[in-house]
mmCIF file of the N, C-alpha and C atoms, coordinates in Angstrom:
data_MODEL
# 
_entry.id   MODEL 
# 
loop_
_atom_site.group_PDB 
_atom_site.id 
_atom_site.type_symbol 
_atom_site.label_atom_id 
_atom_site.label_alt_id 
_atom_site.label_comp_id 
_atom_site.label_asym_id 
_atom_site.label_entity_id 
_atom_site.label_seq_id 
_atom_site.pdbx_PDB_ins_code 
_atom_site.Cartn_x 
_atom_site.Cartn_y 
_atom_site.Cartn_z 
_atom_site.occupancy 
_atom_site.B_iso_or_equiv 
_atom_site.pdbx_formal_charge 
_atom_site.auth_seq_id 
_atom_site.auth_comp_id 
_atom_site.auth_asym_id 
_atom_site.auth_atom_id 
_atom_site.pdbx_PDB_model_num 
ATOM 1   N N  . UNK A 1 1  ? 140.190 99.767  120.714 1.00 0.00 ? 1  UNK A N  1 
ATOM 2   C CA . UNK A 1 1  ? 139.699 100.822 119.860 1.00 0.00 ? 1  UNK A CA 1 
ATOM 3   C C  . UNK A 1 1  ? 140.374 100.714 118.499 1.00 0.00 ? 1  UNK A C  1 
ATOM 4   N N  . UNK A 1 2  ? 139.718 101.241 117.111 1.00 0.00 ? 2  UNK A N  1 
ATOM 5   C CA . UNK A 1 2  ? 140.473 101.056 116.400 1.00 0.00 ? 2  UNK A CA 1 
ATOM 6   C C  . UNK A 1 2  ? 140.714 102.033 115.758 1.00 0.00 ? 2  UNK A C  1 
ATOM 7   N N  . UNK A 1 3  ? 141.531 102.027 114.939 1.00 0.00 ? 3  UNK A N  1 
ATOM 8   C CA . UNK A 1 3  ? 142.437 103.004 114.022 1.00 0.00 ? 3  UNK A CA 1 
ATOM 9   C C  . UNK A 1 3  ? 142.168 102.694 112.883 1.00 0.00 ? 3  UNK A C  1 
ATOM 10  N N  . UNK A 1 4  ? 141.138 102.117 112.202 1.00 0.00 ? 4  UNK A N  1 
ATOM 11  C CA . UNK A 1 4  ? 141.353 102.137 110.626 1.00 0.00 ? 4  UNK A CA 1 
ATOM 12  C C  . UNK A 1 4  ? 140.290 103.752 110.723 1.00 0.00 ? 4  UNK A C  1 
ATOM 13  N N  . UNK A 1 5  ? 140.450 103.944 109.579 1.00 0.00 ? 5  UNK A N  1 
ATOM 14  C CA . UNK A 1 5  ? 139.620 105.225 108.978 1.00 0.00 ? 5  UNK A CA 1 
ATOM 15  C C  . UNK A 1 5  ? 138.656 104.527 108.684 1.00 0.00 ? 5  UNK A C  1 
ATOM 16  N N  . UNK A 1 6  ? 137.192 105.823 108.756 1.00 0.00 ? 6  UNK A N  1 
ATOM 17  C CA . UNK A 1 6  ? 136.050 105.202 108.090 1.00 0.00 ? 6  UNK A CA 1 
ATOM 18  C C  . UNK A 1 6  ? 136.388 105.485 106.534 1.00 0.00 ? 6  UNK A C  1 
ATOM 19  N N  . UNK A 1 7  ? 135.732 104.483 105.367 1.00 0.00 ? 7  UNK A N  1 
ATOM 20  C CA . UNK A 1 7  ? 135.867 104.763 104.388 1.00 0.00 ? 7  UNK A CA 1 
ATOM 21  C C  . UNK A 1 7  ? 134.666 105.699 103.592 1.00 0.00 ? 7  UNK A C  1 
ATOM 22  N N  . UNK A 1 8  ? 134.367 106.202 104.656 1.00 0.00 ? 8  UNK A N  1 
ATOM 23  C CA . UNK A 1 8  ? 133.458 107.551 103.889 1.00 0.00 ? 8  UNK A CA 1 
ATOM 24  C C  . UNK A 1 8  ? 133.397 108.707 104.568 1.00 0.00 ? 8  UNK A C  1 
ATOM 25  N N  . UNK A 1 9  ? 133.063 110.009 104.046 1.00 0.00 ? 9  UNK A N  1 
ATOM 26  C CA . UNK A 1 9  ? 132.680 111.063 105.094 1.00 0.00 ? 9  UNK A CA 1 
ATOM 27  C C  . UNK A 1 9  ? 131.498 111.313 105.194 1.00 0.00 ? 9  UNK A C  1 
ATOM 28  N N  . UNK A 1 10 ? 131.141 111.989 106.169 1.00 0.00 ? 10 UNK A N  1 
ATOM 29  C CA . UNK A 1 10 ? 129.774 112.186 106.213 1.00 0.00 ? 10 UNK A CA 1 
ATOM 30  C C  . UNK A 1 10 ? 129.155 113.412 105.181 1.00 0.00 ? 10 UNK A C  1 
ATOM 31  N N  . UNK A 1 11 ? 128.514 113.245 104.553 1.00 0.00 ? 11 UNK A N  1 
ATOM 32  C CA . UNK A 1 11 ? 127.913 114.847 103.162 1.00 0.00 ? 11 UNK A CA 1 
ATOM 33  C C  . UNK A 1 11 ? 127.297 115.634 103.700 1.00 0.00 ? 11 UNK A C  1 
ATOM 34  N N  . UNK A 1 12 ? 126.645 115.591 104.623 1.00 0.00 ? 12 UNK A N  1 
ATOM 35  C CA . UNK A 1 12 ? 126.263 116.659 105.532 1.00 0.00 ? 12 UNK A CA 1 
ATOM 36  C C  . UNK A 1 12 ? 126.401 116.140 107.256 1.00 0.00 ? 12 UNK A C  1 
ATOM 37  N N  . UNK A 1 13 ? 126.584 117.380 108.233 1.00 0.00 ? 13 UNK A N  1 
ATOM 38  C CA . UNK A 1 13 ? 126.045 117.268 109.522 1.00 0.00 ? 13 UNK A CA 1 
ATOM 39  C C  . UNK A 1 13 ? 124.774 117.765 109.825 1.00 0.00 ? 13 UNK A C  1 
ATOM 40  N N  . UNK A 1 14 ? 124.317 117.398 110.952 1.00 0.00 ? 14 UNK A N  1 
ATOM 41  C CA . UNK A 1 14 ? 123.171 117.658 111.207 1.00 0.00 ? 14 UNK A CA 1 
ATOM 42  C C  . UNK A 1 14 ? 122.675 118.918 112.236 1.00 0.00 ? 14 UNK A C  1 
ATOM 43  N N  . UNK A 1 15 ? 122.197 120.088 111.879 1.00 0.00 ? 15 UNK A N  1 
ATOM 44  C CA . UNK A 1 15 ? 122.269 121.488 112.332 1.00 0.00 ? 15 UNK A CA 1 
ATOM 45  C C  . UNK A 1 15 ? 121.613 121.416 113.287 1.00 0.00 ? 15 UNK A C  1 
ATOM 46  N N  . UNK A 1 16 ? 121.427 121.824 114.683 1.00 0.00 ? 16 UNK A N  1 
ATOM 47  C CA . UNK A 1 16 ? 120.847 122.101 115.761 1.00 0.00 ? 16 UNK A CA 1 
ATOM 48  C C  . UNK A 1 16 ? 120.178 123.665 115.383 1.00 0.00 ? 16 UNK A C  1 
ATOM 49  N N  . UNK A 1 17 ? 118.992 123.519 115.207 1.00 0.00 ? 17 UNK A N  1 
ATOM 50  C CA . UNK A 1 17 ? 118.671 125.216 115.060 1.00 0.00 ? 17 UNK A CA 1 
ATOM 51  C C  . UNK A 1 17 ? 117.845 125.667 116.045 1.00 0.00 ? 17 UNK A C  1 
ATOM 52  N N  . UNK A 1 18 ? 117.643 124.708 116.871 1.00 0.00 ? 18 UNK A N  1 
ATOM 53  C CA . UNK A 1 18 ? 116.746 124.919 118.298 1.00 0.00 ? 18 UNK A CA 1 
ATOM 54  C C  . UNK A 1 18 ? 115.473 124.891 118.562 1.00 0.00 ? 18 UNK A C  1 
ATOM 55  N N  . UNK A 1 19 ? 114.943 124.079 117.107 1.00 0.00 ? 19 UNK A N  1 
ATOM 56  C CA . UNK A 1 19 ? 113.675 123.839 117.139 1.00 0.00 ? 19 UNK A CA 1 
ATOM 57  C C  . UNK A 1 19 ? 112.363 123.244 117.769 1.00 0.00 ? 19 UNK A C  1 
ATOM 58  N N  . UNK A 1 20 ? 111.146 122.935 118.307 1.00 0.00 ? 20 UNK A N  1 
ATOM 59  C CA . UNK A 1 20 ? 110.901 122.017 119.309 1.00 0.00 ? 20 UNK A CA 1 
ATOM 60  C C  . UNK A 1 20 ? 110.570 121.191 118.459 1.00 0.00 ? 20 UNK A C  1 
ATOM 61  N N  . UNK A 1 21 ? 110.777 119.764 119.196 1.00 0.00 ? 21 UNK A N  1 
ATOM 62  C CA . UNK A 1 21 ? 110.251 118.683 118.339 1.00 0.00 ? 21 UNK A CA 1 
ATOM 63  C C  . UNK A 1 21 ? 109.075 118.481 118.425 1.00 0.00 ? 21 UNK A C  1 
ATOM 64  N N  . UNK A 1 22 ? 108.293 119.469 119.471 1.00 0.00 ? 22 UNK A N  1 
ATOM 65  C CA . UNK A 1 22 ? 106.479 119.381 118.974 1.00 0.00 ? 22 UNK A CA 1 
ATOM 66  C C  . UNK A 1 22 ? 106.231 120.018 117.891 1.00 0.00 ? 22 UNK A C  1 
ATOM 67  N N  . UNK A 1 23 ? 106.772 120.633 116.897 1.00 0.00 ? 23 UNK A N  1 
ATOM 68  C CA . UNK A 1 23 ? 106.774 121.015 115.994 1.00 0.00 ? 23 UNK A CA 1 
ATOM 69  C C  . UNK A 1 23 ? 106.429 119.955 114.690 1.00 0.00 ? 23 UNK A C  1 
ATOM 70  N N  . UNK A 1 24 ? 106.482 118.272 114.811 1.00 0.00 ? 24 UNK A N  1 
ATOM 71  C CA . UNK A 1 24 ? 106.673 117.111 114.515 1.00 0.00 ? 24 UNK A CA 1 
ATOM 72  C C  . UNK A 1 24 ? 105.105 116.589 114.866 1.00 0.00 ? 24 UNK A C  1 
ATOM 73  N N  . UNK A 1 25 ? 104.784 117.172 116.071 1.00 0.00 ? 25 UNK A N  1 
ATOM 74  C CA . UNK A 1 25 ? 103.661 116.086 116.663 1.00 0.00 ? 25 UNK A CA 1 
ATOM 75  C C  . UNK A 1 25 ? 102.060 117.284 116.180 1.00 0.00 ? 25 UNK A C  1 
ATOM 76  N N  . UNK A 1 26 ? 101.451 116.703 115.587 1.00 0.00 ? 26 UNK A N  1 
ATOM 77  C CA . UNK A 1 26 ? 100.879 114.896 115.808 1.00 0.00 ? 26 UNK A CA 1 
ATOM 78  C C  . UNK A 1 26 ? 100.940 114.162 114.105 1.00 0.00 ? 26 UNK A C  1 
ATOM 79  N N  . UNK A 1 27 ? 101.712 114.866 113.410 1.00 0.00 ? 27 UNK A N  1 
ATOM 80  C CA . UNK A 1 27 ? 102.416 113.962 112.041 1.00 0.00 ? 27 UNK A CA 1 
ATOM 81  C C  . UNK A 1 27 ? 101.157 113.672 111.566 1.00 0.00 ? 27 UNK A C  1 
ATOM 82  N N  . UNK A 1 28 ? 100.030 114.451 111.378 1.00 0.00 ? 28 UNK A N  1 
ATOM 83  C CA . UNK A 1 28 ? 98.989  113.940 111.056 1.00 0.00 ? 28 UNK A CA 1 
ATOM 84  C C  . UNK A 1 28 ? 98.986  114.249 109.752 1.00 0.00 ? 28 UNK A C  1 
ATOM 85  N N  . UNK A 1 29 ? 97.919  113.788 108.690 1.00 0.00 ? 29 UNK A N  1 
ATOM 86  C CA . UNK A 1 29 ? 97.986  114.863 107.112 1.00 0.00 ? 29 UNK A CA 1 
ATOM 87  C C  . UNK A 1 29 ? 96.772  115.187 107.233 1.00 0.00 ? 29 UNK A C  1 
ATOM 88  N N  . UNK A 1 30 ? 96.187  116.547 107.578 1.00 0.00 ? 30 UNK A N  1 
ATOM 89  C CA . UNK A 1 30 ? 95.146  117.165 107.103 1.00 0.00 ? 30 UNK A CA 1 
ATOM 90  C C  . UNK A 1 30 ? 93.808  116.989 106.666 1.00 0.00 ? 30 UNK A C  1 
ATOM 91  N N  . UNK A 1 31 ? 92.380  116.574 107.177 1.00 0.00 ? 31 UNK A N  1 
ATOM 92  C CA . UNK A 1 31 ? 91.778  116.360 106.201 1.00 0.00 ? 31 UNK A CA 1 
ATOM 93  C C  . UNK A 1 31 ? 91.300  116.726 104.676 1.00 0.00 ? 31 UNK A C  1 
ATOM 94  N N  . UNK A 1 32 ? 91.800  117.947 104.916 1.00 0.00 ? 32 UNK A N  1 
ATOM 95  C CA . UNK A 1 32 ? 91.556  119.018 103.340 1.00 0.00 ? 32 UNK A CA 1 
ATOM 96  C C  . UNK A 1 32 ? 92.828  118.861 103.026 1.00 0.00 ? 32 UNK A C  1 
ATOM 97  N N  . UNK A 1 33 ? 93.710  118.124 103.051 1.00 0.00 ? 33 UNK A N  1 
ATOM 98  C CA . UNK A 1 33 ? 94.823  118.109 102.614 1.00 0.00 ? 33 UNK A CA 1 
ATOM 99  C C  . UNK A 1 33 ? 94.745  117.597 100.947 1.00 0.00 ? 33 UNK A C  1 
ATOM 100 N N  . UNK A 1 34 ? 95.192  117.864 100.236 1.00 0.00 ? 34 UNK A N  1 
ATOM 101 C CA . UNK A 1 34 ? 94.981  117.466 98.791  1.00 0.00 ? 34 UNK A CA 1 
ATOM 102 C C  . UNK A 1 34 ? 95.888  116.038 98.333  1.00 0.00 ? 34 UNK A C  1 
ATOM 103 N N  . UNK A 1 35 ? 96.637  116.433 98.930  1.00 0.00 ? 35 UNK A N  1 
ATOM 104 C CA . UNK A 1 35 ? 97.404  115.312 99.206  1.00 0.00 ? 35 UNK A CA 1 
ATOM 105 C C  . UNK A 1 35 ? 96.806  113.562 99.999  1.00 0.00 ? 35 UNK A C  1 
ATOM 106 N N  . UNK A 1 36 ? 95.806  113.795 101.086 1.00 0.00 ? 36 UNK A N  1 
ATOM 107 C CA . UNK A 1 36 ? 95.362  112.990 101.798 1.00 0.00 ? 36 UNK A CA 1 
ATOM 108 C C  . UNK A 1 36 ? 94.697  111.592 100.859 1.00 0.00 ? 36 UNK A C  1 
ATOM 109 N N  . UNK A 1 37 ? 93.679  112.100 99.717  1.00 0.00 ? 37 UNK A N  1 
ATOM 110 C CA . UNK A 1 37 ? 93.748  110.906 99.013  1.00 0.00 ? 37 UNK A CA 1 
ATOM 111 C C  . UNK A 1 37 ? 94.376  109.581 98.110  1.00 0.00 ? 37 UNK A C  1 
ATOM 112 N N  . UNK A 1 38 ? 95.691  110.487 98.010  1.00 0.00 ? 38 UNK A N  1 
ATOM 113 C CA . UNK A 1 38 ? 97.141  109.977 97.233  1.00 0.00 ? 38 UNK A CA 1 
ATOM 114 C C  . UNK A 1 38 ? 97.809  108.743 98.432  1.00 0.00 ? 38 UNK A C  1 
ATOM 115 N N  . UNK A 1 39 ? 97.715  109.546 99.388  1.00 0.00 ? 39 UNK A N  1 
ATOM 116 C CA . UNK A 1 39 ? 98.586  108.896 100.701 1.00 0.00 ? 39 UNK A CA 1 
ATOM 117 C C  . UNK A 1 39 ? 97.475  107.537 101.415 1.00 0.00 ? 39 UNK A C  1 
ATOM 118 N N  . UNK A 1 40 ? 96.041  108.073 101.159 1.00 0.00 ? 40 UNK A N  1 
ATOM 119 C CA . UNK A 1 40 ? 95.589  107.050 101.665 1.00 0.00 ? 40 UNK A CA 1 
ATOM 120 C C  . UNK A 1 40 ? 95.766  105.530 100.936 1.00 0.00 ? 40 UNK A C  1 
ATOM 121 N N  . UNK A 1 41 ? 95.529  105.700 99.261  1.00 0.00 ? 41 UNK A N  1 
ATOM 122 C CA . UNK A 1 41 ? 95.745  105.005 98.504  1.00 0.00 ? 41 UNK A CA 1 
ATOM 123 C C  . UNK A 1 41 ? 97.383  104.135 98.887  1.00 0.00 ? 41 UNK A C  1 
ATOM 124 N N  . UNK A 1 42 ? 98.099  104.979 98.795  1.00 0.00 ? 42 UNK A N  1 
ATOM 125 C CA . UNK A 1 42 ? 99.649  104.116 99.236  1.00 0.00 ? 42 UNK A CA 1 
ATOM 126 C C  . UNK A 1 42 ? 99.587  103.320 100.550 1.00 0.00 ? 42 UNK A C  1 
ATOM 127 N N  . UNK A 1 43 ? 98.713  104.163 101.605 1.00 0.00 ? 43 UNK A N  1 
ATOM 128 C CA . UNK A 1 43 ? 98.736  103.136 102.647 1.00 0.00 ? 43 UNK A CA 1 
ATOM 129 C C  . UNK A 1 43 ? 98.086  102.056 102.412 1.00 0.00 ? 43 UNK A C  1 
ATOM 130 N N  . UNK A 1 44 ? 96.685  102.003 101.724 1.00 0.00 ? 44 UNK A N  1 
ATOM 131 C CA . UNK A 1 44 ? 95.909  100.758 101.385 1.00 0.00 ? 44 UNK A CA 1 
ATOM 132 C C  . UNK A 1 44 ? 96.817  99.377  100.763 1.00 0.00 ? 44 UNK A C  1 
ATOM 133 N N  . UNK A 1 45 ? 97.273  100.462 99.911  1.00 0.00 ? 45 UNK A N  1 
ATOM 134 C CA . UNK A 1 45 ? 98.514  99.481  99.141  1.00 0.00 ? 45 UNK A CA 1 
ATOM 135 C C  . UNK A 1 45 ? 99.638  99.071  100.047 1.00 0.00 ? 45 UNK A C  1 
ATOM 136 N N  . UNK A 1 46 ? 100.013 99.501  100.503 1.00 0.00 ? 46 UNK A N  1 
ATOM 137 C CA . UNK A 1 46 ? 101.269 99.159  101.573 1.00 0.00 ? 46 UNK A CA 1 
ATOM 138 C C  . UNK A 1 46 ? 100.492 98.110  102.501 1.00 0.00 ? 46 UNK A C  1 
ATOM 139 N N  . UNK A 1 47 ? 99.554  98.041  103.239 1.00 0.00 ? 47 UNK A N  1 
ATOM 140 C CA . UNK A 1 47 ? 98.718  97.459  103.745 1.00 0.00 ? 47 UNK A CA 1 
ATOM 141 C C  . UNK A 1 47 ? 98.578  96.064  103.097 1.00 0.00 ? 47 UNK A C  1 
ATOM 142 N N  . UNK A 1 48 ? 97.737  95.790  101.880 1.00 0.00 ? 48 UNK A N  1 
ATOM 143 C CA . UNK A 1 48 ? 97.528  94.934  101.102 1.00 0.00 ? 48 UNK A CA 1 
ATOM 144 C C  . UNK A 1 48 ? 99.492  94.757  101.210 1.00 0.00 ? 48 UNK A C  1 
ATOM 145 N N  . UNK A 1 49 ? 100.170 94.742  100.487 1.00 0.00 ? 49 UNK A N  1 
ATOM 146 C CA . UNK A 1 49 ? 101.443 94.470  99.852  1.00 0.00 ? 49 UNK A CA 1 
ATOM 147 C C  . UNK A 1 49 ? 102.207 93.262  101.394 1.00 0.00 ? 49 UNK A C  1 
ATOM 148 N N  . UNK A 1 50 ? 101.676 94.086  102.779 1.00 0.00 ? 50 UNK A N  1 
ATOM 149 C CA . UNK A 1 50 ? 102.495 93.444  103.851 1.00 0.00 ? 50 UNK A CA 1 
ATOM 150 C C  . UNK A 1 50 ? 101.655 92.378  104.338 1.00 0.00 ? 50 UNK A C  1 
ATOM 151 N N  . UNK A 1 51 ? 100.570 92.543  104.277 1.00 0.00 ? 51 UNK A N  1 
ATOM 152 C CA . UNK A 1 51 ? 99.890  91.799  104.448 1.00 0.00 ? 51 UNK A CA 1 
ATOM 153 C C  . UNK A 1 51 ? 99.602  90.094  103.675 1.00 0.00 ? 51 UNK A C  1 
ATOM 154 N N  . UNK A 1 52 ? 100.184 90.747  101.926 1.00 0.00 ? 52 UNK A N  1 
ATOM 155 C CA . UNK A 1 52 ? 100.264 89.304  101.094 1.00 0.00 ? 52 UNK A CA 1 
ATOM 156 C C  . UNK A 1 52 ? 101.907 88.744  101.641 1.00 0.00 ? 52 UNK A C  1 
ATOM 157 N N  . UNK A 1 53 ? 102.865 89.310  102.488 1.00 0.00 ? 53 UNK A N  1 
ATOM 158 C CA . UNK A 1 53 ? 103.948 88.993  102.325 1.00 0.00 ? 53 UNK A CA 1 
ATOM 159 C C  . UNK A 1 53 ? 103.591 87.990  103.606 1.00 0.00 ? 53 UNK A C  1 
ATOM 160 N N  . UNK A 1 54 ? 103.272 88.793  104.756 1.00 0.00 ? 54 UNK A N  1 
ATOM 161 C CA . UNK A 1 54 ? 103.139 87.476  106.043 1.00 0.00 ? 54 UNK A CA 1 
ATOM 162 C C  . UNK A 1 54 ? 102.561 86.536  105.598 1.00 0.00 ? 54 UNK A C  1 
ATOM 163 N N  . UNK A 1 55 ? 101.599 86.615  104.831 1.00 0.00 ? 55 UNK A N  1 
ATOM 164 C CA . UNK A 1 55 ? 100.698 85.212  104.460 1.00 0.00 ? 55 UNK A CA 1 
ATOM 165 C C  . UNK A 1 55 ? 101.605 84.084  103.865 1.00 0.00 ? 55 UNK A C  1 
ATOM 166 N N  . UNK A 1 56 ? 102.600 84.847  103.145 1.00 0.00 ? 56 UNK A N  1 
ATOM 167 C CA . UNK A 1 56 ? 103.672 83.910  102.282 1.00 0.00 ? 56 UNK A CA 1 
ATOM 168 C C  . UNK A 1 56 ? 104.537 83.273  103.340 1.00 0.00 ? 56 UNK A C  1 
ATOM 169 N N  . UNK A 1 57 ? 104.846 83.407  104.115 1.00 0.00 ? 57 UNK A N  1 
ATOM 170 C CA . UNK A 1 57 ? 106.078 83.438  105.143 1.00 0.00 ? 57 UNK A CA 1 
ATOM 171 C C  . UNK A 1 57 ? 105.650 82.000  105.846 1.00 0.00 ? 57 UNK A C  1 
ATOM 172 N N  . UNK A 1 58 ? 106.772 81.309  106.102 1.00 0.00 ? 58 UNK A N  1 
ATOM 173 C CA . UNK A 1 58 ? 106.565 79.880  106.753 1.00 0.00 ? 58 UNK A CA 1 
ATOM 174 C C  . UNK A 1 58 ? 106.356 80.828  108.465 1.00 0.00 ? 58 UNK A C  1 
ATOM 175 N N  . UNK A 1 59 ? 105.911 80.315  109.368 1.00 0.00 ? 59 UNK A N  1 
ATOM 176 C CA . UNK A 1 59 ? 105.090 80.860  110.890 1.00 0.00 ? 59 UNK A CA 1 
ATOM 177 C C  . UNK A 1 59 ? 106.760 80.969  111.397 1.00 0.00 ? 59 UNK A C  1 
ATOM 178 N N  . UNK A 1 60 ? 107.936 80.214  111.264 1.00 0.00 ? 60 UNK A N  1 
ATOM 179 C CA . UNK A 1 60 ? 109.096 80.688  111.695 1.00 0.00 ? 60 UNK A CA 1 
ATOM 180 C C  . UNK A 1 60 ? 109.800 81.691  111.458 1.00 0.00 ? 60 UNK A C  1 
ATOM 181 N N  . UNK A 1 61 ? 110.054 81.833  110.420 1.00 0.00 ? 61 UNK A N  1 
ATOM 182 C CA . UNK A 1 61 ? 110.330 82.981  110.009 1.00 0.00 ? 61 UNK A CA 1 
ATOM 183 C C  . UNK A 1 61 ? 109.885 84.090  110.181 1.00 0.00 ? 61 UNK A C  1 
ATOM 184 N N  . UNK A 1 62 ? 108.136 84.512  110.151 1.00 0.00 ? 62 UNK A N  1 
ATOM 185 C CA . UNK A 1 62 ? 107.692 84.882  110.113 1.00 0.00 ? 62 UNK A CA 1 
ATOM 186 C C  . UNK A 1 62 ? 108.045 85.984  111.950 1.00 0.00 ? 62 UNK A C  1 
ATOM 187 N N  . UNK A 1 63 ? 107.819 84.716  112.614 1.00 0.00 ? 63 UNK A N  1 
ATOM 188 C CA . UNK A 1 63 ? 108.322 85.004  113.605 1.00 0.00 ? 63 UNK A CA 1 
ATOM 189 C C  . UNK A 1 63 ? 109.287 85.930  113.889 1.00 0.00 ? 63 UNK A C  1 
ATOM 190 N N  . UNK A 1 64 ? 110.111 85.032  113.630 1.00 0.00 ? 64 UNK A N  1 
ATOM 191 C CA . UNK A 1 64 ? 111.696 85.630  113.874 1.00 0.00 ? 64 UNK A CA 1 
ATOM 192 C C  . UNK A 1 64 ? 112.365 87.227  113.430 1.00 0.00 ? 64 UNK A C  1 
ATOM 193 N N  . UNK A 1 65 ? 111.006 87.445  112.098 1.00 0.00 ? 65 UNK A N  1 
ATOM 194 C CA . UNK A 1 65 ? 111.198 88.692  111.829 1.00 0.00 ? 65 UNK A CA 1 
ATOM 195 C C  . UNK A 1 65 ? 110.482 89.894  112.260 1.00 0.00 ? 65 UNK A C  1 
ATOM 196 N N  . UNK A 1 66 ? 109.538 89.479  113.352 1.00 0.00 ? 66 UNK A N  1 
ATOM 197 C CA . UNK A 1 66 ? 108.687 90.108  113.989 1.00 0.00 ? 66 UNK A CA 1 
ATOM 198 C C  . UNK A 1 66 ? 109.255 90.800  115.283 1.00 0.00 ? 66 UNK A C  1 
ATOM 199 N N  . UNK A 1 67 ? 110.568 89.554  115.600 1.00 0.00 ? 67 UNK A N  1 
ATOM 200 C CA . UNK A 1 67 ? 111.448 90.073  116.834 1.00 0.00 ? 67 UNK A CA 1 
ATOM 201 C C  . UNK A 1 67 ? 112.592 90.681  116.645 1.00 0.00 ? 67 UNK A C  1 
ATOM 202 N N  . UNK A 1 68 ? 113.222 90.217  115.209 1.00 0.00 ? 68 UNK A N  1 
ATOM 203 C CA . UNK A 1 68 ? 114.234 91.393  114.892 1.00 0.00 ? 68 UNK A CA 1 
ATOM 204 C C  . UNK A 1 68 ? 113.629 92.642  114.616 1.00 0.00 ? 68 UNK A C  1 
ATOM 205 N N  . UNK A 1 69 ? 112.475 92.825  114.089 1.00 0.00 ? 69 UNK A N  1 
ATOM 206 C CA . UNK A 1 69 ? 111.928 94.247  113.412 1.00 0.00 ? 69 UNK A CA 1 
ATOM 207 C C  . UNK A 1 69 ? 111.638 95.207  115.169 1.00 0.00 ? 69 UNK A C  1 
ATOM 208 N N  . UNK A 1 70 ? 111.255 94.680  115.722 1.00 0.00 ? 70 UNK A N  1 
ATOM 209 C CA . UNK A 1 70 ? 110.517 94.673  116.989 1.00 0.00 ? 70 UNK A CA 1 
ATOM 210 C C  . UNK A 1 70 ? 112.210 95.316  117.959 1.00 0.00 ? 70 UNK A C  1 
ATOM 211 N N  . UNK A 1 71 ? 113.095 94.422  118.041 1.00 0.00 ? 71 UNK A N  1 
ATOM 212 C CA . UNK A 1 71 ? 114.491 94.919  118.827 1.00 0.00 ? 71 UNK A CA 1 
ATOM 213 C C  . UNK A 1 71 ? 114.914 96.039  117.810 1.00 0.00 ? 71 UNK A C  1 
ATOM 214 N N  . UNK A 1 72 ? 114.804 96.148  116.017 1.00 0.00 ? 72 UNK A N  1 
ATOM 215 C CA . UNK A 1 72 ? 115.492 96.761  115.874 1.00 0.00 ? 72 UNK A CA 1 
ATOM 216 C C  . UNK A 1 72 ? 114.671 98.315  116.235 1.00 0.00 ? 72 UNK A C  1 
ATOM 217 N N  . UNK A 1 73 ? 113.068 98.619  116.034 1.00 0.00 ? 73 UNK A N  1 
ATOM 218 C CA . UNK A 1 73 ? 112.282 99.657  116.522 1.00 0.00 ? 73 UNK A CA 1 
ATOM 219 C C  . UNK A 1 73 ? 112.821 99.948  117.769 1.00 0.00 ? 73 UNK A C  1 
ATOM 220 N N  . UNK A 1 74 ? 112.650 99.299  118.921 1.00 0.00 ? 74 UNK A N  1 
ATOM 221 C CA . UNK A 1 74 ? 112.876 99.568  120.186 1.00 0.00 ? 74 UNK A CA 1 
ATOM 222 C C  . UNK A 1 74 ? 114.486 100.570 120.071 1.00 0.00 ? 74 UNK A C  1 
ATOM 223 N N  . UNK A 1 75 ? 115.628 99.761  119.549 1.00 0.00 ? 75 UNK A N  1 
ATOM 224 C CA . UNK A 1 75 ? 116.546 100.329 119.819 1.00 0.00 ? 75 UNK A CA 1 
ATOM 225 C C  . UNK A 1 75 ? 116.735 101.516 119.159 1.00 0.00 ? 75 UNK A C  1 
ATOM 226 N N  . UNK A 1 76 ? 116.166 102.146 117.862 1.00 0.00 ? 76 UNK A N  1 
ATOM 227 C CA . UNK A 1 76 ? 116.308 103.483 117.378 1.00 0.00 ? 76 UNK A CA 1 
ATOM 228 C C  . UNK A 1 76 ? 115.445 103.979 118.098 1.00 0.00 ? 76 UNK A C  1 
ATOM 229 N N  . UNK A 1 77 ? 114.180 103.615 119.016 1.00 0.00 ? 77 UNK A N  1 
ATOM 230 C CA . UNK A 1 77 ? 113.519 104.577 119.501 1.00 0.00 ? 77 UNK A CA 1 
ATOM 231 C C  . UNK A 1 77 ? 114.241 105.209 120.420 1.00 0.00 ? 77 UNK A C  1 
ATOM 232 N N  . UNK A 1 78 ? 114.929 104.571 120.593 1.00 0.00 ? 78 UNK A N  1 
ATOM 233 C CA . UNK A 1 78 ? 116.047 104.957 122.327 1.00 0.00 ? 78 UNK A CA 1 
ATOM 234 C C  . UNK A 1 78 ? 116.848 105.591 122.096 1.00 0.00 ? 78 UNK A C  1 
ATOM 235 N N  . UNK A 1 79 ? 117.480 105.595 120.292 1.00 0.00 ? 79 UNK A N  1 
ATOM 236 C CA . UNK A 1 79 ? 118.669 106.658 120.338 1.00 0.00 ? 79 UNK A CA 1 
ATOM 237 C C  . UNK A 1 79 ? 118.503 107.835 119.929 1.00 0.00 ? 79 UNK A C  1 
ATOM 238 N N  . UNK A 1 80 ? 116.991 108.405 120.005 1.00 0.00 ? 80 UNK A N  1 
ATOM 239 C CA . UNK A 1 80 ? 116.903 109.694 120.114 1.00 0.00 ? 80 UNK A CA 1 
ATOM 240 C C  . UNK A 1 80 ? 116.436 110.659 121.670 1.00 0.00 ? 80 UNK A C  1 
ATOM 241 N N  . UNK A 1 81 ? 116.720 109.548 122.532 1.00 0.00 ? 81 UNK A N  1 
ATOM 242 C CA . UNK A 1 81 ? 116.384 109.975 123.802 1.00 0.00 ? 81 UNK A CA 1 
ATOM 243 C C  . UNK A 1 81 ? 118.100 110.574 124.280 1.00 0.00 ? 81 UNK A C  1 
# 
């Protein structure tokens, strides 16, 4: 175990106020949402943007980052269980 100090503190903790986390689900945005055409646009773009990046990518790499992205999803999904 170790003994150095972390070299930061944390700026906030995180409050338990007893909320349900269906409160979260189903993360949808609204169809009358005013907002909804702004967001669709960013996804199109985000879309296009990841999409020109795999194309760039030698098939190894490409790979390889499909399985780190992939272990690193899996494992934050787990640390909210």
């Amino acid at each position: 175990m170790s003994t150095k100090e972390p070299d930061m503190e944390a700026d906030n903790i995180a409050e338990d106020r007893g909320e349900s986390i269906g409160m979260m689900e189903p993360l949808l945005v609204s169809g009358t949402s005013r907002f909804r055409p702004e967001l669709a646009d960013l996804a199109l773009e985000l879309t296009a943007t990841s999409t020109a990046l795999r194309k760039s990518l030698p098939e190894g790499i490409a790979r390889a980052l499909s399985d780190l992205v992939r272990s690193m999803n899996c494992y934050y999904s787990q640390r909210g269980l």
